[in-house]
py3Dmol code that shows the C-alpha trace and the ligand (Angstrom):
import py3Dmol

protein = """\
ATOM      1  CA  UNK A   1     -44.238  57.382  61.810  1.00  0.00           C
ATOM      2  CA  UNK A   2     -46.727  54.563  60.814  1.00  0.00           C
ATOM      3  CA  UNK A   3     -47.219  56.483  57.768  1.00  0.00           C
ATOM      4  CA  UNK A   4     -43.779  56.057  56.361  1.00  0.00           C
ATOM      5  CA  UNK A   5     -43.123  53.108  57.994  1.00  0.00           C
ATOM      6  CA  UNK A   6     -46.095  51.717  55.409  1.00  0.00           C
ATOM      7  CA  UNK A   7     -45.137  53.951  52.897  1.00  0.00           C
ATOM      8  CA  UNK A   8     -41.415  52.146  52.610  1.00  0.00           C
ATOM      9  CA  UNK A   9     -43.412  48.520  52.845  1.00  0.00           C
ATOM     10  CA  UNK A  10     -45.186  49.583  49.586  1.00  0.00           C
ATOM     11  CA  UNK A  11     -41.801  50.495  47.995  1.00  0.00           C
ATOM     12  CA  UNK A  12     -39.893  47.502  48.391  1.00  0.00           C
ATOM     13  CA  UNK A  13     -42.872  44.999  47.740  1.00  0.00           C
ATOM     14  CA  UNK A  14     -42.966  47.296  44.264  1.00  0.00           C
ATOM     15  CA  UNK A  15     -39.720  46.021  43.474  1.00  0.00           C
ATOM     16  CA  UNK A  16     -39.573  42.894  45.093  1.00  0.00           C
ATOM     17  CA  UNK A  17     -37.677  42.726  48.699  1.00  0.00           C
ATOM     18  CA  UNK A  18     -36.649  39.252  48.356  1.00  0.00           C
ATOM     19  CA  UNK A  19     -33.072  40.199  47.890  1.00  0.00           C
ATOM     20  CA  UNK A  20     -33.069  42.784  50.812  1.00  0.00           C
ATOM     21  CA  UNK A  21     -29.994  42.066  53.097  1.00  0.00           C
ATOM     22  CA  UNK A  22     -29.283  45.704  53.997  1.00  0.00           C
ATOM     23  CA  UNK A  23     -30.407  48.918  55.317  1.00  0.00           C
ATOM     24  CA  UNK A  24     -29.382  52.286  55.255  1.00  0.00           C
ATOM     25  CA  UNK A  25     -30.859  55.100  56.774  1.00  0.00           C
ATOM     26  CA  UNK A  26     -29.785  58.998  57.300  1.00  0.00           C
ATOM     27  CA  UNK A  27     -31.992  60.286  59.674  1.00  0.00           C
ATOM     28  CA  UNK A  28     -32.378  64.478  59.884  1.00  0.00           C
ATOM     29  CA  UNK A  29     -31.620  64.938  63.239  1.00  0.00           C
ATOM     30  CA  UNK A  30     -29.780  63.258  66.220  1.00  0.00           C
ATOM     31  CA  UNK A  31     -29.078  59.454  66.127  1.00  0.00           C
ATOM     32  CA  UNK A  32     -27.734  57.487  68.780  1.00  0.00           C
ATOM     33  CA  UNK A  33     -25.899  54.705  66.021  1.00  0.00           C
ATOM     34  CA  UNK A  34     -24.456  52.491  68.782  1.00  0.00           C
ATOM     35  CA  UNK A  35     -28.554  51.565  69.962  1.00  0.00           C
ATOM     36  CA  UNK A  36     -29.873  52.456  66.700  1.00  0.00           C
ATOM     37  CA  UNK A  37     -32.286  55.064  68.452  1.00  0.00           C
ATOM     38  CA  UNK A  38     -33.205  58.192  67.309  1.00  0.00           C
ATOM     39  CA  UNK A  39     -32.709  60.730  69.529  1.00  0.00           C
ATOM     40  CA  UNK A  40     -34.713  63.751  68.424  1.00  0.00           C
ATOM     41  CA  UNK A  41     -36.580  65.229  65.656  1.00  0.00           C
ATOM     42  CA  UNK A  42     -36.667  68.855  65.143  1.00  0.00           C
ATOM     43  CA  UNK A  43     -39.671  68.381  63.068  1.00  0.00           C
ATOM     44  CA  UNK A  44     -41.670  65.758  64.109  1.00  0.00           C
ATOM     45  CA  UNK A  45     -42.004  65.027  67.502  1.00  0.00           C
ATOM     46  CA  UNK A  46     -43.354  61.413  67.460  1.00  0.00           C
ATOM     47  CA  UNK A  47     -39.455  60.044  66.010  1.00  0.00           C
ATOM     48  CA  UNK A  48     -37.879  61.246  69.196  1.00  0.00           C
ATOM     49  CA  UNK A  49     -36.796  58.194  70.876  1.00  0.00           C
ATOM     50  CA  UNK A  50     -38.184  55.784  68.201  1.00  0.00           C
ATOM     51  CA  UNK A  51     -36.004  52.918  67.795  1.00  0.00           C
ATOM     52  CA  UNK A  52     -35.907  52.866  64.210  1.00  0.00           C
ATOM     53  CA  UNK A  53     -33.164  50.431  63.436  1.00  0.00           C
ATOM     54  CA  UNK A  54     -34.730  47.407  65.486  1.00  0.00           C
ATOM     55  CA  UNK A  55     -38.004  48.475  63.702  1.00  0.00           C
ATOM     56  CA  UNK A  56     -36.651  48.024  60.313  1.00  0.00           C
ATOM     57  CA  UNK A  57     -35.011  45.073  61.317  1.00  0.00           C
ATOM     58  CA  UNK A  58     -37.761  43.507  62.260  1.00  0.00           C
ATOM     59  CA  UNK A  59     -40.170  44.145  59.531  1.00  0.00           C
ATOM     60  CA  UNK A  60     -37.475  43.496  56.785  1.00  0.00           C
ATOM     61  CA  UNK A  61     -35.274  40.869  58.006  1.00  0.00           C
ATOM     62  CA  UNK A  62     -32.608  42.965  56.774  1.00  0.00           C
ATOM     63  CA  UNK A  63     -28.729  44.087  58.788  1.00  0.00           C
ATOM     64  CA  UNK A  64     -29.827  47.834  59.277  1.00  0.00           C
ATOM     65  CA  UNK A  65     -27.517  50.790  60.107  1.00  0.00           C
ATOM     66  CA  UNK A  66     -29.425  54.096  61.289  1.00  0.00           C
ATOM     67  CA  UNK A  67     -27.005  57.657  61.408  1.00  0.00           C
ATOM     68  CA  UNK A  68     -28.095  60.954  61.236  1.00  0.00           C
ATOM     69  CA  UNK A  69     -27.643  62.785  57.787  1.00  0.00           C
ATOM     70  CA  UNK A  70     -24.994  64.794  57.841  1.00  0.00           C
ATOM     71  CA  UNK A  71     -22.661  61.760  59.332  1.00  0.00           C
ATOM     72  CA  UNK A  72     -24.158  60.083  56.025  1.00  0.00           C
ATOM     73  CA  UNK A  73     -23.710  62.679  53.642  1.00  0.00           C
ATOM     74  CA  UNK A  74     -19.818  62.838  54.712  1.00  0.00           C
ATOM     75  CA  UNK A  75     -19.682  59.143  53.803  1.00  0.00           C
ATOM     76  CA  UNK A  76     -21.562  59.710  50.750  1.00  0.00           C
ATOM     77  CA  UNK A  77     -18.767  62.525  49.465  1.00  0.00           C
ATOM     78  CA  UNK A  78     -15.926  60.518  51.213  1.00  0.00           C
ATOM     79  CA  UNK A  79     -16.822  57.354  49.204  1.00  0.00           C
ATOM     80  CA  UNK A  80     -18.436  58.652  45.697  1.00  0.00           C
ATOM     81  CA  UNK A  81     -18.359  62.386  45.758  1.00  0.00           C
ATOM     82  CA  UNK A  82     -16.037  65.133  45.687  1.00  0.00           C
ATOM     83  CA  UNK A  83     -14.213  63.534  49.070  1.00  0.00           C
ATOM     84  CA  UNK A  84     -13.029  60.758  46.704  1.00  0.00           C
ATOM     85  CA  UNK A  85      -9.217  59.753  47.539  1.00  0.00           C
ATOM     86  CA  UNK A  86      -9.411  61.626  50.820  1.00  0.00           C
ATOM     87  CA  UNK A  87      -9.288  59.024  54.354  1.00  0.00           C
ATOM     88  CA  UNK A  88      -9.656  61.886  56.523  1.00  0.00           C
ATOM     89  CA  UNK A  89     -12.313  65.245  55.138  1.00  0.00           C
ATOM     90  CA  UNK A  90     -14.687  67.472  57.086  1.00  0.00           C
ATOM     91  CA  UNK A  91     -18.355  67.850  55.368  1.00  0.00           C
ATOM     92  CA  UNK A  92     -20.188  70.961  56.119  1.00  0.00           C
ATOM     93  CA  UNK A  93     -23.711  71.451  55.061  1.00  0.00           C
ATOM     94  CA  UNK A  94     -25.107  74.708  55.729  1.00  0.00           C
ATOM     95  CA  UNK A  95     -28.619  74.615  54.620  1.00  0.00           C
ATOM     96  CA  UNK A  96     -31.410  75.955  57.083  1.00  0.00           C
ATOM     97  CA  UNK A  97     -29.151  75.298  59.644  1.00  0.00           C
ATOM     98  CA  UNK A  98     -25.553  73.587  59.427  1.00  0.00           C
ATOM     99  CA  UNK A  99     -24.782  69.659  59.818  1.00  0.00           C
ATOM    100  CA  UNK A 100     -21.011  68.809  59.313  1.00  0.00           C
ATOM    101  CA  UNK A 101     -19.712  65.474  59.231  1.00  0.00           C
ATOM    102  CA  UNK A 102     -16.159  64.092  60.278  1.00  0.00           C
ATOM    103  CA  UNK A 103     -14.400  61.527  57.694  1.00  0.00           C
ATOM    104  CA  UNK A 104     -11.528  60.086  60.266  1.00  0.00           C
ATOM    105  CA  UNK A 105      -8.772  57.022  58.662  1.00  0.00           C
ATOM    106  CA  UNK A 106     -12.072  56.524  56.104  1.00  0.00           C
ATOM    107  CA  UNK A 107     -14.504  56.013  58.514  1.00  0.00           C
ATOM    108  CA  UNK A 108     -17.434  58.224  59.679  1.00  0.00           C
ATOM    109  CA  UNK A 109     -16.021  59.744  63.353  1.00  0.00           C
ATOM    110  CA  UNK A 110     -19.117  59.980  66.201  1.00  0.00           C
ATOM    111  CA  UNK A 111     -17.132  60.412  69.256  1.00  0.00           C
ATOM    112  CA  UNK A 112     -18.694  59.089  72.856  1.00  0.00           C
ATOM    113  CA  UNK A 113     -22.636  59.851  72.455  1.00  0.00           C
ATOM    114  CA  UNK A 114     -22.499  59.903  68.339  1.00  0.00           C
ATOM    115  CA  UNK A 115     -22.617  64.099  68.469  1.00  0.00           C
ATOM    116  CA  UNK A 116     -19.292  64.455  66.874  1.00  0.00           C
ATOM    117  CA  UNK A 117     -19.180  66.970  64.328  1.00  0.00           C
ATOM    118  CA  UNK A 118     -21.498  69.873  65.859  1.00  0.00           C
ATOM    119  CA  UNK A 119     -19.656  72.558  63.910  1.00  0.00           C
ATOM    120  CA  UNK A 120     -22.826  74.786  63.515  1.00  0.00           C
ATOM    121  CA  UNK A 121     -22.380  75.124  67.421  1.00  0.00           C
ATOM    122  CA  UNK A 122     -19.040  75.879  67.791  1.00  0.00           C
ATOM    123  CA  UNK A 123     -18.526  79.525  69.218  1.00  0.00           C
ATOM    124  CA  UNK A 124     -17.251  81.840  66.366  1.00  0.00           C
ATOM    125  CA  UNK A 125     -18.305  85.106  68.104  1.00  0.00           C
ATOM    126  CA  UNK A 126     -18.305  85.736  72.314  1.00  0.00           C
ATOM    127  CA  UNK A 127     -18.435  89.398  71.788  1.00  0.00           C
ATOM    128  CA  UNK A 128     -21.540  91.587  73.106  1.00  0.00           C
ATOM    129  CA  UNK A 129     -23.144  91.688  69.930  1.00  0.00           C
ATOM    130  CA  UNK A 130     -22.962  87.943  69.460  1.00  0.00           C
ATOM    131  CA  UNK A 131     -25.886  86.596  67.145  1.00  0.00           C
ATOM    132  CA  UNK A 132     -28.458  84.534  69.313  1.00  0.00           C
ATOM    133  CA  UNK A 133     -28.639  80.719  68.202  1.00  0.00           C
ATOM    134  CA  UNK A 134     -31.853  78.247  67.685  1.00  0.00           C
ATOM    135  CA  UNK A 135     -29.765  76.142  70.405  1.00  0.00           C
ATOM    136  CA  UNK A 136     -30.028  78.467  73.078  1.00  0.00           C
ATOM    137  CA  UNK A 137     -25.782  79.539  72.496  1.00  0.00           C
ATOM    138  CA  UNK A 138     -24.748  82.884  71.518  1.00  0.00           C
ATOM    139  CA  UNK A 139     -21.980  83.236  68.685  1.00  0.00           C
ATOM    140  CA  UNK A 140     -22.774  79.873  67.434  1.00  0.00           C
ATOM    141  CA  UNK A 141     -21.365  79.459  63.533  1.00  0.00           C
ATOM    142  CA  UNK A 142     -25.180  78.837  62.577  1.00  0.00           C
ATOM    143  CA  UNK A 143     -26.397  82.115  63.067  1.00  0.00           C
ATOM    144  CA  UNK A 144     -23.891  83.513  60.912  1.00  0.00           C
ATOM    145  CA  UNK A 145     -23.553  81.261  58.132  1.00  0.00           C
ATOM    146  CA  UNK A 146     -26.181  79.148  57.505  1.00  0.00           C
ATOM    147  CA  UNK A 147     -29.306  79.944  54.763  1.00  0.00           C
ATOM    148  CA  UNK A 148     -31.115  81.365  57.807  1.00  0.00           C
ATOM    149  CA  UNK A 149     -28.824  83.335  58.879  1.00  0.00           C
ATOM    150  CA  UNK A 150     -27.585  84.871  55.415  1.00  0.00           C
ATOM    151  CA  UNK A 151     -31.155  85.501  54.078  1.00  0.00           C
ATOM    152  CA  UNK A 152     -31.391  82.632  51.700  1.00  0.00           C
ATOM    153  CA  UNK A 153     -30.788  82.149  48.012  1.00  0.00           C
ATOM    154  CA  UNK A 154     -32.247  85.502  47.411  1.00  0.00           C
ATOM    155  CA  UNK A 155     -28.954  86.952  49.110  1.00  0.00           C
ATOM    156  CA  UNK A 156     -26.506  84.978  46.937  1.00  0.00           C
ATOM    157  CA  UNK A 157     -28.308  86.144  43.133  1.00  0.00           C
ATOM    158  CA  UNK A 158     -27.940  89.654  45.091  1.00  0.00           C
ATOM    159  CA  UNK A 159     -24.310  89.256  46.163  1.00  0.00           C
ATOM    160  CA  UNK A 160     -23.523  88.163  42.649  1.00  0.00           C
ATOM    161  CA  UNK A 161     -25.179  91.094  41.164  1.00  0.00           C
ATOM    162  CA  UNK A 162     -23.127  93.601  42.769  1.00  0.00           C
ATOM    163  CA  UNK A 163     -25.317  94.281  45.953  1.00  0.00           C
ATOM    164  CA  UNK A 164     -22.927  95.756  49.273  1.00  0.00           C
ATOM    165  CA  UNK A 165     -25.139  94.254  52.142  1.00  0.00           C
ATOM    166  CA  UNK A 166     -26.023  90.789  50.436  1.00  0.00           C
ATOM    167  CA  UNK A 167     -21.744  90.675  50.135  1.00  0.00           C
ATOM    168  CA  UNK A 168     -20.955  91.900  53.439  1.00  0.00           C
ATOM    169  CA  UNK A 169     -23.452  88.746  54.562  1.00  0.00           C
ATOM    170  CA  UNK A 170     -21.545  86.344  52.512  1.00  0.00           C
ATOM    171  CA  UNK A 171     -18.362  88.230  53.966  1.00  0.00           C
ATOM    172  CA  UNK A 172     -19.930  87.291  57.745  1.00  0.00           C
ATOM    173  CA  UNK A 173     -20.848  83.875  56.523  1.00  0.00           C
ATOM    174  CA  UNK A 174     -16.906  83.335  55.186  1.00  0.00           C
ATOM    175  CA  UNK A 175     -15.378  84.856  58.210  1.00  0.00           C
ATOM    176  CA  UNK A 176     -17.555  82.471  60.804  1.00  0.00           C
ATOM    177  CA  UNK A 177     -16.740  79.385  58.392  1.00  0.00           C
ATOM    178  CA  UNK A 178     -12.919  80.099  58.357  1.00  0.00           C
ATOM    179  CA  UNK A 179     -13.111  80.591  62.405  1.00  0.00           C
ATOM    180  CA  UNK A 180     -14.726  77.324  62.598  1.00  0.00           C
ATOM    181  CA  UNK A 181     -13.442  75.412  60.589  1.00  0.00           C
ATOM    182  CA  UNK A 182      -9.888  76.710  61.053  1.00  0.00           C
ATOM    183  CA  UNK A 183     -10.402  75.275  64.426  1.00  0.00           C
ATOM    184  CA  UNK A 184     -11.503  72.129  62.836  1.00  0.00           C
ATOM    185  CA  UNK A 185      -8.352  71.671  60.697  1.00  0.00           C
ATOM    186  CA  UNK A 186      -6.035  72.285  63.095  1.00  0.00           C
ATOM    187  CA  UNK A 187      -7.658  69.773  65.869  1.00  0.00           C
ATOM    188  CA  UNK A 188      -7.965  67.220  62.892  1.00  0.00           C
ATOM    189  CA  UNK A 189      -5.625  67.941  59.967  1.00  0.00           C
ATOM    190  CA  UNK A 190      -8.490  66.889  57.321  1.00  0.00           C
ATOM    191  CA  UNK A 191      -6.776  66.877  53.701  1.00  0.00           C
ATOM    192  CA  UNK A 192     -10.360  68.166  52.482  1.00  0.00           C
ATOM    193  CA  UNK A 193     -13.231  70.212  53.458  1.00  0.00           C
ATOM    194  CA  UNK A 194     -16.344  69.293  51.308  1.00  0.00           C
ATOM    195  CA  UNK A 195     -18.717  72.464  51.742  1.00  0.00           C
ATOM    196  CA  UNK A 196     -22.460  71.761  50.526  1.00  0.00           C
ATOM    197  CA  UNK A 197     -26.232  73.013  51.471  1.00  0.00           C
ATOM    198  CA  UNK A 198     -28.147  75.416  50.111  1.00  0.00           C
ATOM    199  CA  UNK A 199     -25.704  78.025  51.457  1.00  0.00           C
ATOM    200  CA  UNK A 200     -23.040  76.314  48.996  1.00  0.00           C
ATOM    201  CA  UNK A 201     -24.555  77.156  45.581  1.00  0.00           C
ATOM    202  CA  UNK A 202     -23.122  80.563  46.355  1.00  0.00           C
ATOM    203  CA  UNK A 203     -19.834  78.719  44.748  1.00  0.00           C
ATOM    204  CA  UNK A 204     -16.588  80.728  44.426  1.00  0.00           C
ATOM    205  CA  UNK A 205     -18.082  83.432  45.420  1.00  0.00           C
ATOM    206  CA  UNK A 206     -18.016  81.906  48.890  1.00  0.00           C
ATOM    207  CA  UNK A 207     -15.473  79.148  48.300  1.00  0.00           C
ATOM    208  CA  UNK A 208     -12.882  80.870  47.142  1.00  0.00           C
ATOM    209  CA  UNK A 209     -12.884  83.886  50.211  1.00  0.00           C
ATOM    210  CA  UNK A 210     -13.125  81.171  52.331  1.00  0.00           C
ATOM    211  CA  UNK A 211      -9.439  79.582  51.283  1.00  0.00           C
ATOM    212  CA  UNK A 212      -8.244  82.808  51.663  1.00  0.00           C
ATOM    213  CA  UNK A 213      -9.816  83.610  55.457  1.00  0.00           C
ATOM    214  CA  UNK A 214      -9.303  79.633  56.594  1.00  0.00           C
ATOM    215  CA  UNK A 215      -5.586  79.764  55.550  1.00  0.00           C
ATOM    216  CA  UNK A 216      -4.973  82.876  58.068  1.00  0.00           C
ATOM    217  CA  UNK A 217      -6.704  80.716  60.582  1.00  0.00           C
ATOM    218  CA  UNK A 218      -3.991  77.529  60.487  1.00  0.00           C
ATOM    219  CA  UNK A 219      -0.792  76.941  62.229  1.00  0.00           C
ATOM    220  CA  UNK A 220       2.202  77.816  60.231  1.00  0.00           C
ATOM    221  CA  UNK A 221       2.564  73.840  59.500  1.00  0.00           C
ATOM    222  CA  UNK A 222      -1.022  73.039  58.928  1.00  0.00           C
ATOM    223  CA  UNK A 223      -1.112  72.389  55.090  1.00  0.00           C
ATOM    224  CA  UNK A 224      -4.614  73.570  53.990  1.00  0.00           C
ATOM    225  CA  UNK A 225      -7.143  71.818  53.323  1.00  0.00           C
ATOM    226  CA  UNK A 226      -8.660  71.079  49.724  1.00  0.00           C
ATOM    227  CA  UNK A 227     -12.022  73.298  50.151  1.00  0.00           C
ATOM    228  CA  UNK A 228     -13.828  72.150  47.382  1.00  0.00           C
ATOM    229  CA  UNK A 229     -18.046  72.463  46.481  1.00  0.00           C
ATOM    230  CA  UNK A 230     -19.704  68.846  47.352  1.00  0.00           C
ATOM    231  CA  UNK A 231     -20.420  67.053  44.051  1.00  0.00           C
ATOM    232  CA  UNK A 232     -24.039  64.848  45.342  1.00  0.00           C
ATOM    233  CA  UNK A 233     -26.342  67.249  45.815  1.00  0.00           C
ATOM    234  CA  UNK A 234     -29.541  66.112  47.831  1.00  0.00           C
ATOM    235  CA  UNK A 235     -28.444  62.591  46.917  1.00  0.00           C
ATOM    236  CA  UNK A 236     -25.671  62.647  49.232  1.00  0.00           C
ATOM    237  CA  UNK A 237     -28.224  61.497  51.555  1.00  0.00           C
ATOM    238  CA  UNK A 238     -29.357  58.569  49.784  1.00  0.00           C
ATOM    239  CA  UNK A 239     -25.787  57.614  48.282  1.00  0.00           C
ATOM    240  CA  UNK A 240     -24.526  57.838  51.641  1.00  0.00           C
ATOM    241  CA  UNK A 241     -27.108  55.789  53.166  1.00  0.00           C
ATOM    242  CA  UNK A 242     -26.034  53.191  50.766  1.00  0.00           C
ATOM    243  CA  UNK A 243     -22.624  53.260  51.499  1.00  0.00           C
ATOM    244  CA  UNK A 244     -23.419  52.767  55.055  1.00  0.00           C
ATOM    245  CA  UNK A 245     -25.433  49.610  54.751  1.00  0.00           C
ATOM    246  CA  UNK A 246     -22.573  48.372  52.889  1.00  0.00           C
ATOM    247  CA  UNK A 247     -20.240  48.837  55.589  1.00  0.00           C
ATOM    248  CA  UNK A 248     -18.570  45.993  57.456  1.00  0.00           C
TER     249      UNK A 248
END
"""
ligand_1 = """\
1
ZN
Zn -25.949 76.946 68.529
"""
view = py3Dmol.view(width=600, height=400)
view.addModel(protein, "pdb")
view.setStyle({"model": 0}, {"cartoon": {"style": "trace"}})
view.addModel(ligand_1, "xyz")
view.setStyle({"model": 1}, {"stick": {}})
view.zoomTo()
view.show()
């Protein structure tokens, strides 16, 4: 913690921190934004319960905003990405494991304890063969469609070179998306669903089975959802961070 904390200190006295009025950070695991606290780390245990934003404030003298990274990657797409134009978009990430994060009437959605948007936990399977999940659930979407649970990259060059168990993975992954996030639509009536992570490179080969399977999945009157490929990359992060320091 000390470490970066020095390490960002060096940064900004490289470029001069004169002009610093804002801070923006996305945090990679739990935040709770109202106290600017972070809740837990899944990595390293010495952030859990660290508040970070008063930190920052203090050494910088800056207005800091502290959210956990998939709530700032949604603003990221939502603002300067491929959620442009859309108030109201759902942001999945499925990487190692999935984030998602809710765009609501333009504005980053965190319900009562900031937790909103736990899609990788929502149930997609409560059969007897339901997957186990790294939360302790069974059936969760995570352990069907995210890079763990597919097999990584590896699975995705196989898929697209013909192979019948790396596509009936990607069929699992696409089935648990559409459950979940057919769910997701019809609760919240998004106008987009921005799909990036690791998982995502997969493209059309993914993307374009999972229009198919999420439209079966809607109410008759539920228009779908734009399910498009996010457009930042790993600098959703950072882009989104930006746009929420420069929030009112
Ligand atoms: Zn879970």
């Amino acid at each position: 913690v000390a470490g970066v904390l020095a390490a960002l200190e060096e940064c900004l006295q490289e470029v001069g921190s004169a002009a610093l009025k804002r801070i923006g950070v996305g945090f990679g695991g739990p935040v709770d934004y109202a106290r600017g606290v972070i809740l837990t780390s899944h990595h390293v245990s010495q952030w859990d319960g660290y508040p970070l934003r008063q930190e920052l404030a203090a050494r910088f003298g800056a207005a800091v905003r502290l959210d956990n990274d998939a709530n700032v990657g949604a603003l990221g797409e939502a603002r300067y990405g491929a959620g442009r134009g859309h108030a109201n978009l759902v942001y999945v990430n499925a990487g190692t494991g999935i984030g998602a994060g809710l765009v609501l009437g333009g504005r980053i959605y965190r319900g009562a304890n900031g937790l909103a948007g736990e899609l990788g936990h929502v149930t997609v399977d409560d059969g007897p063969e339901a997957r186990p999940c790294a939360c302790g659930k069974r059936g969760c979407l995570e352990a069907y469609a995210s890079g763990r649970a597919i097999g990584g990259p590896e699975v995705t060059r196989r898929a697209k070179a013909g192979d019948e168990g790396a596509q009936g993975r990607l069929r699992d992954a696409v089935r648990a998306l559409a459950r979940a996030l057919g769910a997701a639509t019809n609760l919240l009536n998004p106008s987009a669903i921005v799909v990036g992570g690791g998982v995502a490179e997969a493209g059309e080969l993914l993307l374009g089975p999972l229009r198919t399977a999420l439209a079966r999945e809607l109410m008759p009157d539920m228009p779908a959802p734009a399910v498009v490929p996010a457009a930042l990359g790993y600098d959703a992060g950072v882009i989104g961070a930006l746009a929420l320091a420069s929030e009112d």
